[in-house]
N, C-alpha and C positions, 0 to 999 in steps of 0.2 A: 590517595585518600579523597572521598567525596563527602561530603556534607551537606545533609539537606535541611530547611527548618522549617516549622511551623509555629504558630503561638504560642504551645507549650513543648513543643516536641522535638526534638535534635538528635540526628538518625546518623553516626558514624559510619563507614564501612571501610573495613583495610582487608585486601586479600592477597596474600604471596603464593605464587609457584612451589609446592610441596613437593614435586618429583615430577615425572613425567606422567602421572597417570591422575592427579591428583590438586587439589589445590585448598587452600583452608584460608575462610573466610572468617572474619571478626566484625559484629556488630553493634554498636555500646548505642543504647537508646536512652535518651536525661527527656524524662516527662516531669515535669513540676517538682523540683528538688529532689526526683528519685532517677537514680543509672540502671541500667539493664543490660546487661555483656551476654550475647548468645555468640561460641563459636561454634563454626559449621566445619568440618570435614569432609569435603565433595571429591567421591573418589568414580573415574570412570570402571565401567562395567564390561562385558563382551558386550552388551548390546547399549551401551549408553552411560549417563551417569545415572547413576542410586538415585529413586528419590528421595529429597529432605521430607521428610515427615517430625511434624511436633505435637505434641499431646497437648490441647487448649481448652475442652469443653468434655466435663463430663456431667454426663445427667441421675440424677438421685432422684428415688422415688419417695414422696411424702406424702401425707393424706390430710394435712393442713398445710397451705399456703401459705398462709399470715400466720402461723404458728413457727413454719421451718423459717421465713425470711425473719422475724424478729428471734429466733434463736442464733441464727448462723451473722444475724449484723449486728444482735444486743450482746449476745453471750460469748460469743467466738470471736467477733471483731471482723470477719470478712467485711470485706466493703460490695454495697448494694450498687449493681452497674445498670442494670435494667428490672421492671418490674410494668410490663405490659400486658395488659389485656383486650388481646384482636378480636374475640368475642367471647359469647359463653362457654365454647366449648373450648377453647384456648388462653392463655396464662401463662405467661412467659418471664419465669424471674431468673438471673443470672446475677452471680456472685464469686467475688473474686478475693483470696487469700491476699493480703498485705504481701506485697514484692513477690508475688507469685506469675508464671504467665500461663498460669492454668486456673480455670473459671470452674464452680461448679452451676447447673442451672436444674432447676424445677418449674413444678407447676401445673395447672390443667392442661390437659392434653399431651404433657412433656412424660415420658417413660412410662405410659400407662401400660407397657407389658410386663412390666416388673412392679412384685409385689416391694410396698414401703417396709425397711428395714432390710433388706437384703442384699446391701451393698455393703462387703467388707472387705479390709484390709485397704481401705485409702490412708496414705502416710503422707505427712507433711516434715520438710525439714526444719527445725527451730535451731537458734544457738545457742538456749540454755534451757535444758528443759526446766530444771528448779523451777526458773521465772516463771516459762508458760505454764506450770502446773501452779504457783501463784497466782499469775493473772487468772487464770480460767478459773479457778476457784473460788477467788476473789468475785469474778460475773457472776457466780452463781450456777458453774458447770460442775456437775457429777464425771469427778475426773480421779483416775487411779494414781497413786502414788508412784514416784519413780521407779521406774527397774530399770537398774544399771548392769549390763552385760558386755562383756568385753566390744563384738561391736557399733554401742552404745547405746544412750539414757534414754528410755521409753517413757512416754504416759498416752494414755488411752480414754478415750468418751466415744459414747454415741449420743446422734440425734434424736430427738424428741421422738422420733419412727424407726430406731436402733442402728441406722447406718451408723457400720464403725468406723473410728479414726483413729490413727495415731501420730503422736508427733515424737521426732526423735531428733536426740543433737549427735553429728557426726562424732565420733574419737576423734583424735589427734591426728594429723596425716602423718603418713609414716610408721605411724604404731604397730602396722602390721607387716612382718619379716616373713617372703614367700623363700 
């Protein structure tokens, strides 16, 4: 086990011998009263190991700035991480899901090859959807009633510029007999 710190930051890592081809790492990261557990399974290849790839930043198109950033940090609760402007022709705001370790970012000069509204099918996991269809409602979000399907509880909004979302709470584990 190694252990490294910073002032708010405490980066665990434990990794065992999986087989001989193989090996799987754990990494628990405690930033300001929150944990963060990414395991990795790092399996060699013919030509090497795989690479780790993780999904961090995705970009959404808006056609207000200060319209999308006070919807996605008033109304949604994401948390505002940056919100920079390097000049006129660039704009750079990024925002981050509550225990998420995936960002979304807009802004001038960000995704201008994509028309606003045309991002669908981004899902978020929640653990009760009732709640988040309470709380967002509560903000002030146009959000659809739950649909509960075997596997599991939906609700749905879009952004001020129709990007859709959804959030769902997993089923049960186990629930499902292959």
């Amino acid at each position: 086990m190694v252990t490294s710190s910073s002032i708010d930051t405490t980066v665990t890592f434990y990794s065992w011998i999986y087989d001989r081809y193989s090996w799987i790492s754990i990494h628990v990261t405690h930033m300001t009263n929150q944990y963060f557990l990414s395991i990795v399974l790092f399996t060699y290849s013919i030509g090497g190991i795989l690479m780790e790839m993780k999904l961090e930043l995705v970009a959404i198109p808006v056609t207000d700035v200060d319209r999308a950033r006070d919807f996605y940090k008033d109304k949604v609760g994401f948390n505002l991480d940056h919100d920079h402007t390097v000049n006129e022709k660039l704009r750079f705001v990024q925002m981050t899901p509550l225990g998420s370790a995936c960002s979304i970012c807009f802004g001038i000069g960000i995704a201008n090859d994509m028309k606003p509204g045309c991002i669908k099918g981004l899902q978020m996991v929640v653990k009760d959807a009732q709640a988040a269809y309470d709380e967002l409602k509560k903000r002030g979000v146009d959000i659809t009633d739950v649909d509960t399907q075997v596997w599991g509880k939906f609700v749905r909004f879009n952004d001020p510029d129709g990007n859709a979302w959804t959030l769902q709470e997993l089923p049960p584990r186990g629930q499902f007999k292959v």
